[in-house]
C-alpha positions as a printed NumPy array, in Angstrom:
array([[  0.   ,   0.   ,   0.   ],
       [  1.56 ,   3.029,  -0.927],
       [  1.278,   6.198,   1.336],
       [ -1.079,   8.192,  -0.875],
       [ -3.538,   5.238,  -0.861],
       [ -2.913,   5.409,   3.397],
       [ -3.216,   9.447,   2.885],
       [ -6.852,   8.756,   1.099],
       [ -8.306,   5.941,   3.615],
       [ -6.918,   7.443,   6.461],
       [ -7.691,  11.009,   7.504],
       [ -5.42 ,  12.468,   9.972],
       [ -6.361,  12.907,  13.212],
       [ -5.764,  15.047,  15.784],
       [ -3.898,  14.479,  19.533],
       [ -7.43 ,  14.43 ,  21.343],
       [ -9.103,  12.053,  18.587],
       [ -6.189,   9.588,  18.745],
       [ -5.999,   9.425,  22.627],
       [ -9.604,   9.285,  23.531],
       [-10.623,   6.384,  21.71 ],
       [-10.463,   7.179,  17.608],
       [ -9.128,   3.853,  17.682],
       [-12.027,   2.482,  19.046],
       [-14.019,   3.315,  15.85 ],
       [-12.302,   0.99 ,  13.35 ],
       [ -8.98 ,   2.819,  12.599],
       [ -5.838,   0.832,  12.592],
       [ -3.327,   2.159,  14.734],
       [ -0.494,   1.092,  12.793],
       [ -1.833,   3.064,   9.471],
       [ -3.397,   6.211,  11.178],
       [ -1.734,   9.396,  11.6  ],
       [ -1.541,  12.038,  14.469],
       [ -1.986,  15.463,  12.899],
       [  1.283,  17.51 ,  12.903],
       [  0.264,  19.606,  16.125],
       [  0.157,  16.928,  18.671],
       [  3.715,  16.644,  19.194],
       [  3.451,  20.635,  19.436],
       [  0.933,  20.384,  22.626],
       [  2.649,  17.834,  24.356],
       [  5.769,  19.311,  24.528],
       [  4.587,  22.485,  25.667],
       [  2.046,  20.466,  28.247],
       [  5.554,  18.41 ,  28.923],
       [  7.337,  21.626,  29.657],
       [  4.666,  23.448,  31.525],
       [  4.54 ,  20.348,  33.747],
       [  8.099,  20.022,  34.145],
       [  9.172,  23.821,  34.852],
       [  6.644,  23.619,  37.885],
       [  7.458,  20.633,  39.396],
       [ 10.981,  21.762,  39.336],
       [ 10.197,  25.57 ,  40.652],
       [  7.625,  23.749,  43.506],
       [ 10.113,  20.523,  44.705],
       [ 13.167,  22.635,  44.24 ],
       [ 15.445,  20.854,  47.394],
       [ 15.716,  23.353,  50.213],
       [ 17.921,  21.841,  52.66 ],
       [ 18.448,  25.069,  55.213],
       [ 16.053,  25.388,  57.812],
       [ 14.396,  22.64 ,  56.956],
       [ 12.206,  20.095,  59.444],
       [ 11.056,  17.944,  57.311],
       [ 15.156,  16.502,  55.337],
       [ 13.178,  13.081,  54.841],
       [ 10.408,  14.573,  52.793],
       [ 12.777,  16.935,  50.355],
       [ 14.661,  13.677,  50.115],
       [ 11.894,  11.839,  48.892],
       [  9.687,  14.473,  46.628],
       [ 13.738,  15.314,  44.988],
       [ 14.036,  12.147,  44.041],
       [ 10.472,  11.161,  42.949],
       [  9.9  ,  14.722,  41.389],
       [ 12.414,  17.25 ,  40.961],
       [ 15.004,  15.167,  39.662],
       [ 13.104,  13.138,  36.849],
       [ 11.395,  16.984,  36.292],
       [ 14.86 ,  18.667,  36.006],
       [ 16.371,  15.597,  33.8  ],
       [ 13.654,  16.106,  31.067],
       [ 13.206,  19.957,  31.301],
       [ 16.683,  20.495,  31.101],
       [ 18.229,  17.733,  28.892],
       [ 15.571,  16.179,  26.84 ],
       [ 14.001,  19.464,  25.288],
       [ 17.112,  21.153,  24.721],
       [ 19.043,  18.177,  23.351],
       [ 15.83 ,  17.677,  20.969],
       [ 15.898,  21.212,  19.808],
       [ 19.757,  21.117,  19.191],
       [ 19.02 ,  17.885,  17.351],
       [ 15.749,  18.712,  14.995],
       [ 17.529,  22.632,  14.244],
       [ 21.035,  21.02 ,  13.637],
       [ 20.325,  18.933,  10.471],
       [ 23.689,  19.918,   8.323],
       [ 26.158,  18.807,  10.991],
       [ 27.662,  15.693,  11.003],
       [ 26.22 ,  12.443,  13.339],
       [ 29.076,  12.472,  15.429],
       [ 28.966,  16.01 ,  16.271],
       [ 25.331,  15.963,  17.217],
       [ 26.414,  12.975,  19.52 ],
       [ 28.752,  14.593,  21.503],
       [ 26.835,  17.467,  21.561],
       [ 24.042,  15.01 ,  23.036],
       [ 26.405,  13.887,  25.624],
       [ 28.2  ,  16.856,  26.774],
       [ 24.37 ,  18.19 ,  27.188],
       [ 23.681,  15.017,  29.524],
       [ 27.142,  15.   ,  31.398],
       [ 26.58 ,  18.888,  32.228],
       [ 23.102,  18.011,  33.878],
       [ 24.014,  14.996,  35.64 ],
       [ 26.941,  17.003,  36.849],
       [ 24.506,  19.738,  37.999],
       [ 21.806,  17.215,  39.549],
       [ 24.324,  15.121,  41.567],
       [ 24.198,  18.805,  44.056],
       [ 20.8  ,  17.982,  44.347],
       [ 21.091,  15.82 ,  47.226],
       [ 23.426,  17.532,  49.924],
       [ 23.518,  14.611,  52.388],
       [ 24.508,  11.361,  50.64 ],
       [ 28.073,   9.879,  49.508],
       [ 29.021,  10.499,  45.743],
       [ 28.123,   6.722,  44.556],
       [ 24.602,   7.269,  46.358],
       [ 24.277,  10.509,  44.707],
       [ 25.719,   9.004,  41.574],
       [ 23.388,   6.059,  41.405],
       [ 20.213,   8.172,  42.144],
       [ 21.303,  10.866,  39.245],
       [ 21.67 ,   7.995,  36.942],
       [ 17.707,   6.279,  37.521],
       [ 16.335,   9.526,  37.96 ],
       [ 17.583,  10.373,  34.874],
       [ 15.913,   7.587,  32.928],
       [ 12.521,   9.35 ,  32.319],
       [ 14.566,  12.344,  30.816],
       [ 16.576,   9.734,  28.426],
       [ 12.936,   8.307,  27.659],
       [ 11.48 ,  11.401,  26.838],
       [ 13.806,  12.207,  24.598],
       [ 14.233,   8.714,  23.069],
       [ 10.409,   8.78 ,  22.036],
       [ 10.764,  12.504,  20.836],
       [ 13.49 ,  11.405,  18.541],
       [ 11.233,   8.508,  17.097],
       [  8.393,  10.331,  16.876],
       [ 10.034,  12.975,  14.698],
       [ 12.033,  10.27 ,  12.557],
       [  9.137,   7.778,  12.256],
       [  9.382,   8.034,   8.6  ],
       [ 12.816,   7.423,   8.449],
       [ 12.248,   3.665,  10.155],
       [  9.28 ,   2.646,   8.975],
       [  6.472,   4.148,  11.344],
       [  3.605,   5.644,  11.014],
       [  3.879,   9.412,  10.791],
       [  1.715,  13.411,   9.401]])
């Protein structure tokens, strides 16, 4: 089937239609396509989302009478927050604005983007040994890695075979 025969059968749909059940209605999922704007709101819901949770659990460790419960919303919230506000968007910008240089550059550039914000996070947690803070950096970090793993595919669907505007 080529992909002006999926372009007639299959209208595009929007973000709400395809999360709220378009499917539902006889569409297969693995020929339909999510209108160019969803990726659009769910960044900017992503980085709404993120830039509060960072400003709210932001750890405050003087004066403080509660050290267990900082502990504990840093490393459920702030630090997964701070991994994807400040690693996967700007790492996805540099990549989707950056399309002349070469792979290896972008790479690096990738990396040095990560290395800079683990650096940054591992001050996030004042009372722990460098291989705790080290090891909790490194899961916390996961859902920012995620996020910007699926951004990545979602923008370069076409390029390995998924569905895509």
């Amino acid at each position: 089937m080529k992909t002006k025969d999926i372009d007639t059968k299959f209208p595009a749909m929007n973000c709400w239609d395809f999360l709220t059940g378009y499917l539902r209605r006889g569409i297969n999922p693995n020929t339909a396509k999510l209108g160019g704007n969803c990726l659009k709101v769910l960044y900017t819901i992503s980085v709404l989302i993120c830039s509060l949770l960072v400003y709210k659990f932001w750890p405050k460790y003087e004066n403080n009478m509660f050290p267990l419960f900082t502990d504990i919303t840093t490393i459920l919230l702030f630090l997964p927050s701070f991994f994807i506000l400040f690693f996967s968007f700007p790492s996805f910008i540099l990549l989707t604005l950056s399309k002349q240089l070469k792979k290896a550059i972008k790479i690096s550039m990738v990396l040095l983007i990560y290395i800079m914000v683990f650096l940054f996070s591992l001050n996030a947690l004042d009372f722990y040994s460098i291989r705790l803070r080290g090891l909790i950096s490194f899961v916390t970090s996961l859902p920012g890695l995620l996020h910007f793993i699926l951004s990545i595919t979602y923008v370069h669907s076409k390029d390995i075979g998924l569905p895509k505007n």
